[in-house]
N, C-alpha and C positions, 0 to 999 in steps of 0.2 A: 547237471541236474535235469532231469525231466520235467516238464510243463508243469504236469500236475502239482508235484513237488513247490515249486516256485509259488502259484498258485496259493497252494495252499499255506505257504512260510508267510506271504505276505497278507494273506487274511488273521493269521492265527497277527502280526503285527498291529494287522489293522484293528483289530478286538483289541488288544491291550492297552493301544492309544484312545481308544472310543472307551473304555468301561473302567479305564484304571486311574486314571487319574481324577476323573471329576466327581465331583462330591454330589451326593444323592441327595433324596430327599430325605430319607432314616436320617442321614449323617446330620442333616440342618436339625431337624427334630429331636436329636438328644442334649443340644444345650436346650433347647428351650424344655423340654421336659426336670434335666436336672434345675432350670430355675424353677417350675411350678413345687416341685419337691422340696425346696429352701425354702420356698416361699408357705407352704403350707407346715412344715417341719417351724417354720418361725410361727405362725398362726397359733399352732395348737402349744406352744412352748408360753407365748403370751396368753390363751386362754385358758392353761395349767397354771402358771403364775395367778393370775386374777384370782381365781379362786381357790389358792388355796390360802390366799390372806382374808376368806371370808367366811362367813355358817357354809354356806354349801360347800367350801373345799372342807370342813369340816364334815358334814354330811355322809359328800362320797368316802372319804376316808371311812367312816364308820361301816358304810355298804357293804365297803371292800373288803372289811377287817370283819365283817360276822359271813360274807361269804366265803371268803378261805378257809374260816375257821371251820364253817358248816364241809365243806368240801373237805375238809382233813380230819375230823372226827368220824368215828366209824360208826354207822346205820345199824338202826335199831333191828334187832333179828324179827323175821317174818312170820307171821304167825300161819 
């Protein structure tokens, strides 16, 4: 083999041992994302629960149910 060759066999090694095995920073950062995501997914599950055992979950229901309804009913023609 030629220098160069050599060279560069053992750089392309030396990259895979440097970059391939060790764990980044992204890599740390997606357990801790997937818990912020549980953790708010549990948040909003408990603050849908609360209210919907009270008037206001009653409330928004009612919002919900005359805006969809407005949304699916067909507009009055224009004059």
């Amino acid at each position: 083999m030629k220098p160069i060759t050599q060279l560069h066999f053992g750089l392309q090694k030396l990259a895979v041992r440097l970059f391939g095995g060790a764990s980044t920073r992204a890599d740390k950062q997606r357990g801790a994302s997937a818990l912020e995501y549980i953790v708010l997914a549990a948040a909003i599950i408990v603050i849908v629960g609360v209210l919907a055992g009270t008037d206001v979950g009653a409330q928004f229901k009612q919002a919900f149910t005359s805006l969809f309804t407005d949304a699916t009913s067909p507009a009055p023609p224009a004059n």
